[in-house]
N, C-alpha and C positions, 0 to 999 in steps of 0.2 A: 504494500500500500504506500510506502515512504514513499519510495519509487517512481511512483505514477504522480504522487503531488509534487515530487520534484521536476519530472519532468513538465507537467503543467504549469508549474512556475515558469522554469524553464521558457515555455512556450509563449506563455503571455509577453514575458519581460523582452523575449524576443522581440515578438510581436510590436513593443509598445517604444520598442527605438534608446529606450534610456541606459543601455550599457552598449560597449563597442564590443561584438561576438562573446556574446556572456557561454559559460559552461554551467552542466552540474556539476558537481564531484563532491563528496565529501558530504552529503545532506546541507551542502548548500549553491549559490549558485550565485557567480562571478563575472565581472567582466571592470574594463574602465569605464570613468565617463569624467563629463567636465562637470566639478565643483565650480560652480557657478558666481557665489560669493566670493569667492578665495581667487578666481581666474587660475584654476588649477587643475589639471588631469591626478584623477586618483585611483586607485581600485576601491571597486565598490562588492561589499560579501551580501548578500541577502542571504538571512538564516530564518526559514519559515518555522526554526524550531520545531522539527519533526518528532523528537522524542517526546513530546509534551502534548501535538497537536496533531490528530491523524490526517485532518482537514486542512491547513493553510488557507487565510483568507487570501487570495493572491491579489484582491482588490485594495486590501489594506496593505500590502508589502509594499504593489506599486505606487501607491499614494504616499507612502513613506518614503521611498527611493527618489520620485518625483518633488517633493517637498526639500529633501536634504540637500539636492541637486539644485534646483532651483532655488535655494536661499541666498534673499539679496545681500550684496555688499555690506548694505548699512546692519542687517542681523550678524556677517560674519565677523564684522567687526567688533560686535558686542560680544559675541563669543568667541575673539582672541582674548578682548579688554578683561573680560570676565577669568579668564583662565592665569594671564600673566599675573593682573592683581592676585588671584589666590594663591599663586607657584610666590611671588613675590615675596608676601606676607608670610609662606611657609618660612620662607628661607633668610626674611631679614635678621634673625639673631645669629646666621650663623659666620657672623663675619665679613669681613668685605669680600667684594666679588671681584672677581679676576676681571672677566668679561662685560665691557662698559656698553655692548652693544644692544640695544633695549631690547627685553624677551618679545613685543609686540611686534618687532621687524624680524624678529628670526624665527617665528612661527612658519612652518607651511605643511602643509597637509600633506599626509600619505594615504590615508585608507579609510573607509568608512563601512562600518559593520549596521546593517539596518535590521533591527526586530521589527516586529509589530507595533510594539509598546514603547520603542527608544533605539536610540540611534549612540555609536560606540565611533568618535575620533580617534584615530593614532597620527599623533603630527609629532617633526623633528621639530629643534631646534640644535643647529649643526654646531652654532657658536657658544650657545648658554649649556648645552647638555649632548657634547659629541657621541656619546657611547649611551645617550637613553632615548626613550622617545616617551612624549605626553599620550596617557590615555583618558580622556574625554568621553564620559557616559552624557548623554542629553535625552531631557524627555521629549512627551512629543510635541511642548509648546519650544524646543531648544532650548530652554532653561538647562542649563549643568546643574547637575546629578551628584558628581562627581568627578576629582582631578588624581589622576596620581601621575607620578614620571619614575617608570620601570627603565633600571638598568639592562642595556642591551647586551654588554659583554659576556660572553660564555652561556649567553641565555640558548634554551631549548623551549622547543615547540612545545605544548602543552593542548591537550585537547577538552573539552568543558561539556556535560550530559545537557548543560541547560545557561541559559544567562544568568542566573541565582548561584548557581557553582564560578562563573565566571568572576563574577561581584564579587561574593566571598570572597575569591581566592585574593583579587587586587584589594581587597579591603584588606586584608589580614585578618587574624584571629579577634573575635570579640567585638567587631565595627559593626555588622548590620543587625 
């Protein structure tokens, strides 16, 4: 059954022009597109969340997909503004900063994971965090969720049953 909603996702998102030759693979279904706000090519994952859901609303993935993609300028800007301040404030006891070049310019987007229910950024910054990248939970008004900046080095792929496992795991122990 996964199978067949994936491929009908599959088919729709085809159909519907918003990723550049999307795939399935993996109980989910990929391809690039242009972030819109950001003026930026990214990979986009739609996860219909098949362990949880034997249906898939694929009406609501692609409204989700469509929406993230389409977000204007003026919202992605709120949602670097929002992200730097918080990364900011984490980090101002810990010293001076090496790197004077402001975290709002060295934000750019790599990847966008779309649920149903929320939307997952992973954006670099090359200069403020060479070897991490920011992840960015948003719900589905784009209000942040959530901020963390996960060390890339020596890092391994990790696979997640559900978003809730996902959350946990970047939350650490004891957070949600």
């Amino acid at each position: 059954m996964a199978n067949l909603a994936l491929d009908a996702l599959l088919r729709r998102i085809s159909d519907s022009g918003l990723l550049d030759d999307p795939v399935a693979e993996d109980d989910v279904v990929y391809g690039r597109a242009r972030l819109d706000g950001a003026g930026a090519d990214v990979m986009v994952n739609v996860d219909p969340e098949l362990e949880e859901v034997d249906e898939p609303d694929s009406e609501i993935l692609l409204a989700a997909v469509a929406r993230i993609l389409g977000m204007s300028e003026a919202q992605w800007t709120k949602i670097v503004e929002a992200v730097a301040t918080e990364i900011e404030e984490a980090v101002a006891d810990s010293g001076p900063i090496e790197e004077q070049t402001d975290l709002r310019a060295d934000i750019d987007p790599k990847s966008v994971v779309v649920f149903a229910d929320a939307v997952m950024l992973s954006l670099a910054a090359p200069r403020q965090f060479p070897d991490s990248r920011i992840l960015v939970q948003l719900d589905e008004d784009f209000e942040i969720e959530d901020v963390q900046v996960i060390d890339d080095e020596g890092s391994e792929t990790i696979e997640f049953d559900s978003l809730d496992d996902l959350l946990d795991h970047i939350s650490g122990p004891g957070e949600r």
